[in-house]
mmCIF file as gemmi writes it, N, C-alpha and C atoms, coordinates in Angstrom:
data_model
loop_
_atom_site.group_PDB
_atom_site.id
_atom_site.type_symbol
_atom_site.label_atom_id
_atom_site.label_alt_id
_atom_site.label_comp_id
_atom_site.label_asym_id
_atom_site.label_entity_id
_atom_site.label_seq_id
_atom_site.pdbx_PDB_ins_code
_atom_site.Cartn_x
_atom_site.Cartn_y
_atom_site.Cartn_z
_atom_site.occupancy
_atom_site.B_iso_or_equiv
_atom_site.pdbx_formal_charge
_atom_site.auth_seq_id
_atom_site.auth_asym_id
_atom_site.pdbx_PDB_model_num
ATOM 1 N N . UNK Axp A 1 ? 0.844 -1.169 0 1 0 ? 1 A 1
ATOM 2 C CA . UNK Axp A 1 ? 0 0 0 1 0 ? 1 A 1
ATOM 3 C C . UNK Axp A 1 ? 0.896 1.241 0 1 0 ? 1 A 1
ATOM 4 N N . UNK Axp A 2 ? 0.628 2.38 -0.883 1 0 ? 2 A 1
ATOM 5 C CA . UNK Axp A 2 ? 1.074 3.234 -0.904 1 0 ? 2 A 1
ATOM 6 C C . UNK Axp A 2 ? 0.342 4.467 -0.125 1 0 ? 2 A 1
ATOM 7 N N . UNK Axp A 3 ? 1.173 5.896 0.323 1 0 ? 3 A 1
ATOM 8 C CA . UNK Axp A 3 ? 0.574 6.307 0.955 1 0 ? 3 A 1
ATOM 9 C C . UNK Axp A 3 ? -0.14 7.675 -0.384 1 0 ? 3 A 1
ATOM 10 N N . UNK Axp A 4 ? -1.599 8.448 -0.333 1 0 ? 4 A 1
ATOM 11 C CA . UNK Axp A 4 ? -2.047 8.816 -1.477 1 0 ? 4 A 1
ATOM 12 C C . UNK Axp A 4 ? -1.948 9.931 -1.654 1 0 ? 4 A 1
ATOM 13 N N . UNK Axp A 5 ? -1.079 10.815 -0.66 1 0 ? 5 A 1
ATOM 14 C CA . UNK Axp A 5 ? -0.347 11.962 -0.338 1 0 ? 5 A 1
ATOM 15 C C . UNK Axp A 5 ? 1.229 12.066 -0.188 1 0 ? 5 A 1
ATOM 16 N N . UNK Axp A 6 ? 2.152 11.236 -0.152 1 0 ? 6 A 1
ATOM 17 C CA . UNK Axp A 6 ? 3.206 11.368 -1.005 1 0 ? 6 A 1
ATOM 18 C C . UNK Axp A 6 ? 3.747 10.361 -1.263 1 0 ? 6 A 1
ATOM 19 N N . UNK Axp A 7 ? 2.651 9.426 -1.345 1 0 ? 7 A 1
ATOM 20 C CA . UNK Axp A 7 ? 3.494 8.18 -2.339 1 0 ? 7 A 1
ATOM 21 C C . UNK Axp A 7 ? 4.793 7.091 -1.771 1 0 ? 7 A 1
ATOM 22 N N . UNK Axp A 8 ? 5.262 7.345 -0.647 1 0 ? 8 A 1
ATOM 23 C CA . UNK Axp A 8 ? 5.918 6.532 -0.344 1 0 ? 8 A 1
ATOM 24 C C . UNK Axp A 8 ? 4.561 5.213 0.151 1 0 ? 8 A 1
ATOM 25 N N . UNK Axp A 9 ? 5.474 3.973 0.406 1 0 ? 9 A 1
ATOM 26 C CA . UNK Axp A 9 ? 5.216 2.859 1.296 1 0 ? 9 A 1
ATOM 27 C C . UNK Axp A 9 ? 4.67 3.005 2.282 1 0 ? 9 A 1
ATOM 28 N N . UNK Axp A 10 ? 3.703 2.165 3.004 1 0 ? 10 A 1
ATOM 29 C CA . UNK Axp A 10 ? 2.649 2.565 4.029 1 0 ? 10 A 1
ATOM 30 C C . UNK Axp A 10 ? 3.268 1.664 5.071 1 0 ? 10 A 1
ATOM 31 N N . UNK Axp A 11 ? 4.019 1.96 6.019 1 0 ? 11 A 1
ATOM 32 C CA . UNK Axp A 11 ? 4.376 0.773 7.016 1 0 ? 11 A 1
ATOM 33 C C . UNK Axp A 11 ? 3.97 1.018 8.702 1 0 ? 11 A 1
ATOM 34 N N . UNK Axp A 12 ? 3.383 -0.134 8.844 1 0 ? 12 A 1
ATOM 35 C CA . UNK Axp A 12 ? 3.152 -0.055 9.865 1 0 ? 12 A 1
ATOM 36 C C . UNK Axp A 12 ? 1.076 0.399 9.62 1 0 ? 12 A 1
ATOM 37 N N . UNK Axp A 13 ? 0.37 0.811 10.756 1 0 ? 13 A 1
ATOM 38 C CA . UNK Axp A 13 ? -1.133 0.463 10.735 1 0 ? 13 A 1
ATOM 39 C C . UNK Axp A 13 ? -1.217 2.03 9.536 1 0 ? 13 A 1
ATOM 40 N N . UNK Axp A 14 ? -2.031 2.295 8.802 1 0 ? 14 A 1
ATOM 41 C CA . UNK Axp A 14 ? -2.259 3.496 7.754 1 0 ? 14 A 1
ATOM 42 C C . UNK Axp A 14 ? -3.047 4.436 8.109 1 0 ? 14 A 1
ATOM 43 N N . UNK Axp A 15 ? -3.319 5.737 8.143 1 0 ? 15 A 1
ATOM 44 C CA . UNK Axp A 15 ? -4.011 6.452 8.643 1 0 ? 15 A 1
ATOM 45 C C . UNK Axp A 15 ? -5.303 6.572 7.493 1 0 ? 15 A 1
ATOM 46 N N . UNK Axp A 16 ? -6.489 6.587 7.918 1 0 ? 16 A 1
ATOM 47 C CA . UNK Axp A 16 ? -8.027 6.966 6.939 1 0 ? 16 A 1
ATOM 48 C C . UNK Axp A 16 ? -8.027 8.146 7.349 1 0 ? 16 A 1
ATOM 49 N N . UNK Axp A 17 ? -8.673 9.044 6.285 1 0 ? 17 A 1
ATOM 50 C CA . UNK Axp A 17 ? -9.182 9.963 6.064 1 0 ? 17 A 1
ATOM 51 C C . UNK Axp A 17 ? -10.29 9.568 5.341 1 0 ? 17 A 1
ATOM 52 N N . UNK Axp A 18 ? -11.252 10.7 5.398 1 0 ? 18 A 1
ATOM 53 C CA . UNK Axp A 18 ? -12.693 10.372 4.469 1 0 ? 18 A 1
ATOM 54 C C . UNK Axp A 18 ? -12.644 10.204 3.329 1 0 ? 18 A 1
ATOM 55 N N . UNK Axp A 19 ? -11.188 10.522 2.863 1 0 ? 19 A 1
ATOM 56 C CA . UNK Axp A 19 ? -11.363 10.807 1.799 1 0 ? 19 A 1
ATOM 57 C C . UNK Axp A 19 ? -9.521 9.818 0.864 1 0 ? 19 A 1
ATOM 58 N N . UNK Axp A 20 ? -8.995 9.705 1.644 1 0 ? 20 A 1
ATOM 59 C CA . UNK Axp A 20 ? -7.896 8.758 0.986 1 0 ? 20 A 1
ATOM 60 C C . UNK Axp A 20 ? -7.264 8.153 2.646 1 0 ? 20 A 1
ATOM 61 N N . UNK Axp A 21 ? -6.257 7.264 2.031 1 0 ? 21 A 1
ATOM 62 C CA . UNK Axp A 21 ? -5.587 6.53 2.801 1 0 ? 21 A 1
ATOM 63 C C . UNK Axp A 21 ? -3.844 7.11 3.159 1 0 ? 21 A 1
ATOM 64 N N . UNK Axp A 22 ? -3.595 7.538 4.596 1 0 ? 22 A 1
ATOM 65 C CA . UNK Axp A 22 ? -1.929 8.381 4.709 1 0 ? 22 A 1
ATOM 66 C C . UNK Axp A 22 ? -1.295 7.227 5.332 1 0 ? 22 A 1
ATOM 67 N N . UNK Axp A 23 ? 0.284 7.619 5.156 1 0 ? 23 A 1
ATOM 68 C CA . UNK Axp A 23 ? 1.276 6.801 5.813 1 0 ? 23 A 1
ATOM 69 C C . UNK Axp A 23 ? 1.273 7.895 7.329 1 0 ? 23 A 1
ATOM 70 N N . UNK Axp A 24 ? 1.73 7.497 8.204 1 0 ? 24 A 1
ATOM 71 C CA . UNK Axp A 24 ? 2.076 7.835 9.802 1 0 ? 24 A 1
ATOM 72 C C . UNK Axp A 24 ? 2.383 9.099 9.375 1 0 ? 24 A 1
ATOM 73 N N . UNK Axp A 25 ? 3.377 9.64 8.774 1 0 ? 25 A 1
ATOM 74 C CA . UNK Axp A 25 ? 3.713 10.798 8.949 1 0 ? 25 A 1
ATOM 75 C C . UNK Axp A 25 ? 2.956 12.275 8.031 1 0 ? 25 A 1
ATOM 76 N N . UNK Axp A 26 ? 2.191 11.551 6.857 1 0 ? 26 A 1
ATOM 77 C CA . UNK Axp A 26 ? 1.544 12.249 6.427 1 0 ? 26 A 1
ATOM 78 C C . UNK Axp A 26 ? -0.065 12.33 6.998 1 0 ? 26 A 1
ATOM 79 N N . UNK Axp A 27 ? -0.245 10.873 7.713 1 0 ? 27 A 1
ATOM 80 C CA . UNK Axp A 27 ? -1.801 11.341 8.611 1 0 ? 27 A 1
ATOM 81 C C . UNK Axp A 27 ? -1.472 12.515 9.513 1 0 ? 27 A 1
ATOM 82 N N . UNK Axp A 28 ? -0.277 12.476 10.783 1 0 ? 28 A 1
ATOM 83 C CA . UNK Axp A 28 ? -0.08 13.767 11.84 1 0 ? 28 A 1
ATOM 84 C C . UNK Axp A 28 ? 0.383 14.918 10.668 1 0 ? 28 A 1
ATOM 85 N N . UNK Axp A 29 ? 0.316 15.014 9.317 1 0 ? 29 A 1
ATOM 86 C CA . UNK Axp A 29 ? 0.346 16.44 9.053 1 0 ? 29 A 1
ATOM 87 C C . UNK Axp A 29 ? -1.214 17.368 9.096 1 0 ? 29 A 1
ATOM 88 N N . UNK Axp A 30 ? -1.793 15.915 8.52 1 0 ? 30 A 1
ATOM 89 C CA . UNK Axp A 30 ? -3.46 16.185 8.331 1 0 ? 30 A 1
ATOM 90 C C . UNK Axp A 30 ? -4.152 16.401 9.957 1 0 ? 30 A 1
ATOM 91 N N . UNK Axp A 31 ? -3.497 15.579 10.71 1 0 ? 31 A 1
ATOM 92 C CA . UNK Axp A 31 ? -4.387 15.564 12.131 1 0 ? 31 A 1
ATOM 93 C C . UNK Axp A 31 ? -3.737 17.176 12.435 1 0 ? 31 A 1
ATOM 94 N N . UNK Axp A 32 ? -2.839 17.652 12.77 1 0 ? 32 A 1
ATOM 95 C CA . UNK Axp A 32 ? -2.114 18.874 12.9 1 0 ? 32 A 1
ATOM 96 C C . UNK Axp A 32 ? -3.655 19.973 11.844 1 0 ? 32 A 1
ATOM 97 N N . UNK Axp A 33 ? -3.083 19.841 10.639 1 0 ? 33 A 1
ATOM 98 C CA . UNK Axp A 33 ? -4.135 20.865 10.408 1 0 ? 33 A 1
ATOM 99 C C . UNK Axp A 33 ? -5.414 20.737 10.569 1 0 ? 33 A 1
ATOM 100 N N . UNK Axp A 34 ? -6.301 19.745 10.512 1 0 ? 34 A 1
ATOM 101 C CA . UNK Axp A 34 ? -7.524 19.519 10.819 1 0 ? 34 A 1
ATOM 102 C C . UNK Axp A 34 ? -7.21 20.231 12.142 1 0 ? 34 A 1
ATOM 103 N N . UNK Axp A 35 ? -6.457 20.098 13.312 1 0 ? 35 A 1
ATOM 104 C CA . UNK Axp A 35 ? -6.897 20.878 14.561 1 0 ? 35 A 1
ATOM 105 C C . UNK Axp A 35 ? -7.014 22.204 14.573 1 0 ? 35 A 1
ATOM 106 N N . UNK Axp A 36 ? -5.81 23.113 13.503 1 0 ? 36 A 1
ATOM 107 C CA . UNK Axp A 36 ? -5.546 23.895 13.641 1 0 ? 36 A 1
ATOM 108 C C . UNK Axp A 36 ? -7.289 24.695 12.812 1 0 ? 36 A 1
ATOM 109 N N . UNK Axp A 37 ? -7.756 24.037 11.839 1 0 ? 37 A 1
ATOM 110 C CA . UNK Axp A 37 ? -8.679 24.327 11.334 1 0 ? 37 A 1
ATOM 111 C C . UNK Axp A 37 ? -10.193 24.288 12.378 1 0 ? 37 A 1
ATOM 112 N N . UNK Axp A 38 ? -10.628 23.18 13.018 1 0 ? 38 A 1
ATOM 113 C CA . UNK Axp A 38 ? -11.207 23.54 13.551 1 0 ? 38 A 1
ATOM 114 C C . UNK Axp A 38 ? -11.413 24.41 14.882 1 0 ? 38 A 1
ATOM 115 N N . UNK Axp A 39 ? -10.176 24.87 15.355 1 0 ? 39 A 1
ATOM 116 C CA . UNK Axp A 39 ? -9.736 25.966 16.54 1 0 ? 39 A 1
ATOM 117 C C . UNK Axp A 39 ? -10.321 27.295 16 1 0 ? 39 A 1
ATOM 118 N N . UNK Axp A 40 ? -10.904 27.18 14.153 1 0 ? 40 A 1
ATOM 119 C CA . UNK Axp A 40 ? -11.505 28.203 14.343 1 0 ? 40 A 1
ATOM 120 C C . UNK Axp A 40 ? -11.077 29.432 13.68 1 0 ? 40 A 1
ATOM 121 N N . UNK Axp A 41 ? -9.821 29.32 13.63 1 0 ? 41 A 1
ATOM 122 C CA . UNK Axp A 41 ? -8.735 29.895 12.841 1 0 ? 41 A 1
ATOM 123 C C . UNK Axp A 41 ? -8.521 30.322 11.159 1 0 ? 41 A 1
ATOM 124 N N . UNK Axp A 42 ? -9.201 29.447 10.841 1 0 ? 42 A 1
ATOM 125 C CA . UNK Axp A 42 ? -8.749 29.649 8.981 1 0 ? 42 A 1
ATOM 126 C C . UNK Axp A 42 ? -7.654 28.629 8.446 1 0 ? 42 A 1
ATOM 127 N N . UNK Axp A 43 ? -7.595 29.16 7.555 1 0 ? 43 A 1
ATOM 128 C CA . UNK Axp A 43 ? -6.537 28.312 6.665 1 0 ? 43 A 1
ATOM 129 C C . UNK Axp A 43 ? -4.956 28.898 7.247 1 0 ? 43 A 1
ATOM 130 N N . UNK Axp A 44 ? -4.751 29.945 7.716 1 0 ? 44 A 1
ATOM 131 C CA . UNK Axp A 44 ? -3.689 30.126 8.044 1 0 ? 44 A 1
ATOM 132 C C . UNK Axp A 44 ? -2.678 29.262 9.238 1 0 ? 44 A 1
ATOM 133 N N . UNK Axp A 45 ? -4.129 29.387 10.248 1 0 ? 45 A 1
ATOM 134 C CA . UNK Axp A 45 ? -3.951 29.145 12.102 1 0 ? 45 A 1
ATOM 135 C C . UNK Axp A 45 ? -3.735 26.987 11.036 1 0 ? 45 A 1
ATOM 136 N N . UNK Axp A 46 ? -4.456 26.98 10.319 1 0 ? 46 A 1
ATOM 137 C CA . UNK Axp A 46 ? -4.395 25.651 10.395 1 0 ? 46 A 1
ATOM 138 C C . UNK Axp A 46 ? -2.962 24.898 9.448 1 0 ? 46 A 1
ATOM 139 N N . UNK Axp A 47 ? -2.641 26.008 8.879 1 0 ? 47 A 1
ATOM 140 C CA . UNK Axp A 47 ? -1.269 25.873 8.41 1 0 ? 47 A 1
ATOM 141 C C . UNK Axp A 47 ? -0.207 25.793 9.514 1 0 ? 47 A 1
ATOM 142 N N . UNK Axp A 48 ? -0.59 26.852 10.32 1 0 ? 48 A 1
ATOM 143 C CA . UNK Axp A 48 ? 0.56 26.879 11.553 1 0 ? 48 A 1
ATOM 144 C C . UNK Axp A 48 ? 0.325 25.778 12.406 1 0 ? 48 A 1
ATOM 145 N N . UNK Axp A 49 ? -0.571 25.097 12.997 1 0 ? 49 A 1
ATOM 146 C CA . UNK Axp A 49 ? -0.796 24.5 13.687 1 0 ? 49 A 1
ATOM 147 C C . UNK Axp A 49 ? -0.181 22.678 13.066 1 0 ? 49 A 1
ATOM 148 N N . UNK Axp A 50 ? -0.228 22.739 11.877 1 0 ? 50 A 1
ATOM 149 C CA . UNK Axp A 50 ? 0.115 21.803 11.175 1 0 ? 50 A 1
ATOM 150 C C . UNK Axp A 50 ? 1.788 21.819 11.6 1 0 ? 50 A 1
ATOM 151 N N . UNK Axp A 51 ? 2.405 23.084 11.543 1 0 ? 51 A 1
ATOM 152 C CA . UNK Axp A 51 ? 3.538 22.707 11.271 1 0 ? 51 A 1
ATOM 153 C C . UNK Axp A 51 ? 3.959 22.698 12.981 1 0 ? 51 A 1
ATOM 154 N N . UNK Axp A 52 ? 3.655 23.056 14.082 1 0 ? 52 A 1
ATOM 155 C CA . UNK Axp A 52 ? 3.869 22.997 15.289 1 0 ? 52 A 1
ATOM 156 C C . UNK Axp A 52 ? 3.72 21.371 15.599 1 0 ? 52 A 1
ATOM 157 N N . UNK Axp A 53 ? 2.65 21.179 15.15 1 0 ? 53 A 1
ATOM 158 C CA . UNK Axp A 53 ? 2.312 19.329 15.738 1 0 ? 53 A 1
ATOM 159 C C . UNK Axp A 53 ? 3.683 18.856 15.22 1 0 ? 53 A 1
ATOM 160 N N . UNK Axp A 54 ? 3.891 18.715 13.713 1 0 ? 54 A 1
ATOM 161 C CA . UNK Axp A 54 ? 4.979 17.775 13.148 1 0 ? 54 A 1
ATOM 162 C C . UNK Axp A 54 ? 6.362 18.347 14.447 1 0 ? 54 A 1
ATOM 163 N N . UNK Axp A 55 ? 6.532 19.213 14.232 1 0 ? 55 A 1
ATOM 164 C CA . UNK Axp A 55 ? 7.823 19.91 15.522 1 0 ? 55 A 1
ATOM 165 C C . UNK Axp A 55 ? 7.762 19.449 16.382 1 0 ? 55 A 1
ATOM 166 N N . UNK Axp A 56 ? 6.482 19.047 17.037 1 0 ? 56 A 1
ATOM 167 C CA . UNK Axp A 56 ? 6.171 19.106 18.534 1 0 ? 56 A 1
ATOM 168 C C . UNK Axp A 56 ? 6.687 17.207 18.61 1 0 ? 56 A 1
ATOM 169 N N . UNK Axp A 57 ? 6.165 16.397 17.255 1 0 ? 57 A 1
ATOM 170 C CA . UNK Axp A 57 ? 6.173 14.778 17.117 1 0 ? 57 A 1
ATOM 171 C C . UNK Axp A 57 ? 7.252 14.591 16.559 1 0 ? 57 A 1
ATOM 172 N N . UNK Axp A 58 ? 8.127 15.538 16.229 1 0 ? 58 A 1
ATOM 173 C CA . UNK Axp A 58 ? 9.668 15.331 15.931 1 0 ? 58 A 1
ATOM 174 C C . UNK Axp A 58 ? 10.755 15.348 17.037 1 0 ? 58 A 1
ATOM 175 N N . UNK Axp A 59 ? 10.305 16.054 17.634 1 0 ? 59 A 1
ATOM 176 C CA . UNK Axp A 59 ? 11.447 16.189 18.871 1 0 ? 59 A 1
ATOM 177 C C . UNK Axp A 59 ? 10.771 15.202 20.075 1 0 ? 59 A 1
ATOM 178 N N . UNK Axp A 60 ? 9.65 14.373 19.596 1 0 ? 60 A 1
ATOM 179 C CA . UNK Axp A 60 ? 9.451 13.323 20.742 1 0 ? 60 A 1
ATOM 180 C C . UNK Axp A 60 ? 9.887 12.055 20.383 1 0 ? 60 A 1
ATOM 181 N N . UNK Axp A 61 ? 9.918 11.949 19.233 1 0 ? 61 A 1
ATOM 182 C CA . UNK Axp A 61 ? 10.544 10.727 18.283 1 0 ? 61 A 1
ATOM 183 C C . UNK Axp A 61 ? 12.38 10.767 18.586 1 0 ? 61 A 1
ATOM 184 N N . UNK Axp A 62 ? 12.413 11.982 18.66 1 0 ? 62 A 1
ATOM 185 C CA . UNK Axp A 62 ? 14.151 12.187 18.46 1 0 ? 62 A 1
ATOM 186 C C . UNK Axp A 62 ? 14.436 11.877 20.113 1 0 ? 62 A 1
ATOM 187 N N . UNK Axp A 63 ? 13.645 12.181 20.68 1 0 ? 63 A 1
ATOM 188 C CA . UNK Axp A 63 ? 14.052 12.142 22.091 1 0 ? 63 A 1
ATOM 189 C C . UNK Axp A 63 ? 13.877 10.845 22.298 1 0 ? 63 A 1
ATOM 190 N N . UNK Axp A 64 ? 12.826 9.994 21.947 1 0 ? 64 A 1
ATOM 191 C CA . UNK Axp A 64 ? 12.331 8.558 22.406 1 0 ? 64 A 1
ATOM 192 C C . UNK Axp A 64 ? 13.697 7.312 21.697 1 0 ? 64 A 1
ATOM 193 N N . UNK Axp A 65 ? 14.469 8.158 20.422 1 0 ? 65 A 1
ATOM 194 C CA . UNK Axp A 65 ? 15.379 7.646 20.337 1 0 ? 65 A 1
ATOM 195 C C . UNK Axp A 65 ? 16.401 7.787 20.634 1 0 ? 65 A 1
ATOM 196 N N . UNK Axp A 66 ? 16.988 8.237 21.288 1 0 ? 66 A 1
ATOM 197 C CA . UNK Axp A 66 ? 18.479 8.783 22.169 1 0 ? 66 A 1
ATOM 198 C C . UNK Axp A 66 ? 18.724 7.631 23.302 1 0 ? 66 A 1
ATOM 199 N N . UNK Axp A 67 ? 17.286 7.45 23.642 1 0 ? 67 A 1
ATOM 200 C CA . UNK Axp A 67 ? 16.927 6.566 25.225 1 0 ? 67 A 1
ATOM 201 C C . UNK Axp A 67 ? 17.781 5.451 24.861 1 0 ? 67 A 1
């Protein structure tokens, strides 16, 4: 399975959307803006909010691997 937003390999469980199927890292871009979108914000707040989550799940990944 490929993922239908950038095409790499789907490994590991796949994220649904209503509307296509993401790999892990492209579902938390979508979960990121979907929040930032419904906070109410616009397309902007949900742009930003998109890119804070990935930051926020990068430096927990980086940290969870150091351990």
């Amino acid at each position: 399975m490929t993922c239908e937003q950038c095409g790499r390999p789907v490994r590991g469980e796949p994220v649904r959307t209503a509307t296509r199927t993401l790999c892990r890292e492209c579902g938390e871009d979508f979960l990121g803006a979907a929040a930032g979108l419904l906070a109410g914000g616009g397309v902007p707040d949900a742009v930003a909010t998109r890119g804070w989550f990935r930051a926020l799940r990068d430096a927990a990944r980086e940290r969870r691997d150091r351990r």
